[in-house]
C-alpha positions as a printed NumPy array, in Angstrom:
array([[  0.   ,   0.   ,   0.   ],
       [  1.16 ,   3.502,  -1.366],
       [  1.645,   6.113,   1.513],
       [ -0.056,   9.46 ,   0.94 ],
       [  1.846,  12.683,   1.687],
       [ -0.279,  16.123,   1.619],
       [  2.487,  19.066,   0.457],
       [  0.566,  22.609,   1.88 ],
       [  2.881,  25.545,   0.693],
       [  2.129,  28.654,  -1.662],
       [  5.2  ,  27.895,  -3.716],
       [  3.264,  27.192,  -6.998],
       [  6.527,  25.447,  -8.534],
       [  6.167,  22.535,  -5.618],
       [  3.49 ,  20.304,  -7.05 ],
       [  5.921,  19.673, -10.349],
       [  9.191,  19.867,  -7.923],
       [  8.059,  17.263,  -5.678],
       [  6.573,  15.283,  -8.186],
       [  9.729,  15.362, -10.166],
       [ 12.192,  14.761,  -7.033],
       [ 10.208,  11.451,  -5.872],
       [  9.304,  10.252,  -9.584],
       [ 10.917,   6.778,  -8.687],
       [  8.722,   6.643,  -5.893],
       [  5.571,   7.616,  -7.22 ],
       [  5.947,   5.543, -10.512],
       [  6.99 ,   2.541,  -7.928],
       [  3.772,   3.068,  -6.42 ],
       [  5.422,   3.26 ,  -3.26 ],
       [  4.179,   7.391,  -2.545],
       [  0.876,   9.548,  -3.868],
       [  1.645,  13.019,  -3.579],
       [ -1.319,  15.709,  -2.958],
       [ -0.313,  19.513,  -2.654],
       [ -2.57 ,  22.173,  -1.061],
       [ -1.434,  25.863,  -1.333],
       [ -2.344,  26.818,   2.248],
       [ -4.026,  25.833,   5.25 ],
       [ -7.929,  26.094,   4.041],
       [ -7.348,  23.82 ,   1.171],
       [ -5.252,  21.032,   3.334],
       [ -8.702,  20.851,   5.284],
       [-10.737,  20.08 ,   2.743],
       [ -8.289,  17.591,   0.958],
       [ -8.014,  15.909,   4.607],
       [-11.439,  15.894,   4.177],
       [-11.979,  13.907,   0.676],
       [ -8.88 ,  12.16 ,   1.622],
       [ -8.565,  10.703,   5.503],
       [ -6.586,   8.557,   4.416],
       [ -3.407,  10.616,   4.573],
       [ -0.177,   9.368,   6.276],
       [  1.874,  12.334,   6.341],
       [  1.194,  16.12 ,   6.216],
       [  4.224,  18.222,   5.279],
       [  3.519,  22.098,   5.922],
       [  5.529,  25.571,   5.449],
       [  4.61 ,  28.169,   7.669],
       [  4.009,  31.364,   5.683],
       [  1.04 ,  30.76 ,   3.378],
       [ -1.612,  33.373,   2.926],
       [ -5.331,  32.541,   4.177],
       [ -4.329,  30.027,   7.045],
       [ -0.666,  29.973,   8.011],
       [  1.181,  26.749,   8.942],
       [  0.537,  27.292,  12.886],
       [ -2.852,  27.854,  12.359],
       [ -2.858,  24.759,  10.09 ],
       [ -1.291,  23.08 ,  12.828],
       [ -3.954,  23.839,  15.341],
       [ -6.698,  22.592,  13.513],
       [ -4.843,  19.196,  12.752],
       [ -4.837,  18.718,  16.602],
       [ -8.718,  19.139,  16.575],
       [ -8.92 ,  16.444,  13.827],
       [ -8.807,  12.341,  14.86 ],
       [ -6.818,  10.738,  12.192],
       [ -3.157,   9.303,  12.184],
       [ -1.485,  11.393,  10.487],
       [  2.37 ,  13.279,  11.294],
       [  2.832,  16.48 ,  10.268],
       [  6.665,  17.771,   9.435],
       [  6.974,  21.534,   8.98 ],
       [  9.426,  22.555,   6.891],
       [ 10.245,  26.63 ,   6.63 ],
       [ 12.709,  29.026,   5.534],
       [ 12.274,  30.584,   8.989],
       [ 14.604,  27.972,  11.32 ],
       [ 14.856,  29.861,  14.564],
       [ 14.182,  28.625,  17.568],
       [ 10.653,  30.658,  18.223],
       [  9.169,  28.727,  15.058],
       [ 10.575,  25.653,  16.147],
       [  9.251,  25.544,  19.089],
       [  5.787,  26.707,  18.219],
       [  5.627,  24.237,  15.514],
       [  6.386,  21.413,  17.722],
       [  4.178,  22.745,  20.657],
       [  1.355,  22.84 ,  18.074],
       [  2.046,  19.018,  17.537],
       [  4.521,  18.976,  14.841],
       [  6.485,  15.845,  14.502],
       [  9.515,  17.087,  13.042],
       [ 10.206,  20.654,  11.688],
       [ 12.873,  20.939,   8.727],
       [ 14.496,  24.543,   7.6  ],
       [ 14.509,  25.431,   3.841],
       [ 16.562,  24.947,   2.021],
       [ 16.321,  21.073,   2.641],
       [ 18.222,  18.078,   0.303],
       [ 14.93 ,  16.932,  -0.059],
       [ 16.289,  13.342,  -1.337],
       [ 17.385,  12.485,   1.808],
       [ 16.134,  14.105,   4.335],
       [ 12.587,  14.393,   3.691],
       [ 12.686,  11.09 ,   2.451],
       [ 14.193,  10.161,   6.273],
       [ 11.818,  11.686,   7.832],
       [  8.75 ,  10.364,   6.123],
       [ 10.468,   6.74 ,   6.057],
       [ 10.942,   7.151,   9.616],
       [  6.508,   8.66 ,  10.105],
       [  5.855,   5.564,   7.905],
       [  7.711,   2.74 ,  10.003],
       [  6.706,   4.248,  13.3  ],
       [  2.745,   4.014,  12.19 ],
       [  3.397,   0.238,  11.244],
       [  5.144,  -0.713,  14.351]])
């Protein structure tokens, strides 16, 4: 079974970057990829799809911000990690992020070959155990 990652970031280029970065994994069937471009639409696609393992986040996105996203996700009941991943890596950010539930919180710019692909390896064998 394919694990589904939600991307939710205003960077309009992301949907073909990430898409293009994890190719092997997507064609593998081994990751679907959905991509929300800020915290209003990653409700709604958590609503069509509950199903979703992994929510990766920025912070800065217009309409609903990442903390705010973050907040919400606590009210919701499904199994889902979220990682946060943000240009702004100081230690107020961090901390919010993780007291708002985060699991992990990576700083921009990230190799995103390895160490998203750690992190969501490490979400994904964590929920199985």
């Amino acid at each position: 079974m394919s694990a589904k990652i939600l991307f939710v970031d205003d960077e309009r280029d992301l949907e073909s970057l990430m898409s293009q970065k994890f190719r092997k994994k997507i064609r593998a069937e081994e990751w679907q990829l959905f991509f929300a471009h800020n915290g209003v639409q990653a409700l709604e696609k958590l609503k069509e799809r509950p199903d979703i393992d992994i929510v990766v986040t920025d912070l800065n996105m217009p309409e609903m911000d990442g903390l705010s996203l973050l907040s919400e996700l606590n009210q919701i009941n499904l199994p889902f990690k979220t990682i946060v991943i943000s240009a702004y890596g100081d230690m107020k950010n961090i901390r919010n992020a993780m007291n708002f539930g985060a699991f992990d919180f990576l700083t921009k710019p990230i190799d995103f070959l390895e160490t998203l692909r750690a992190k969501a390896a490490e979400i994904l064998e964590e929920s199985r155990v």
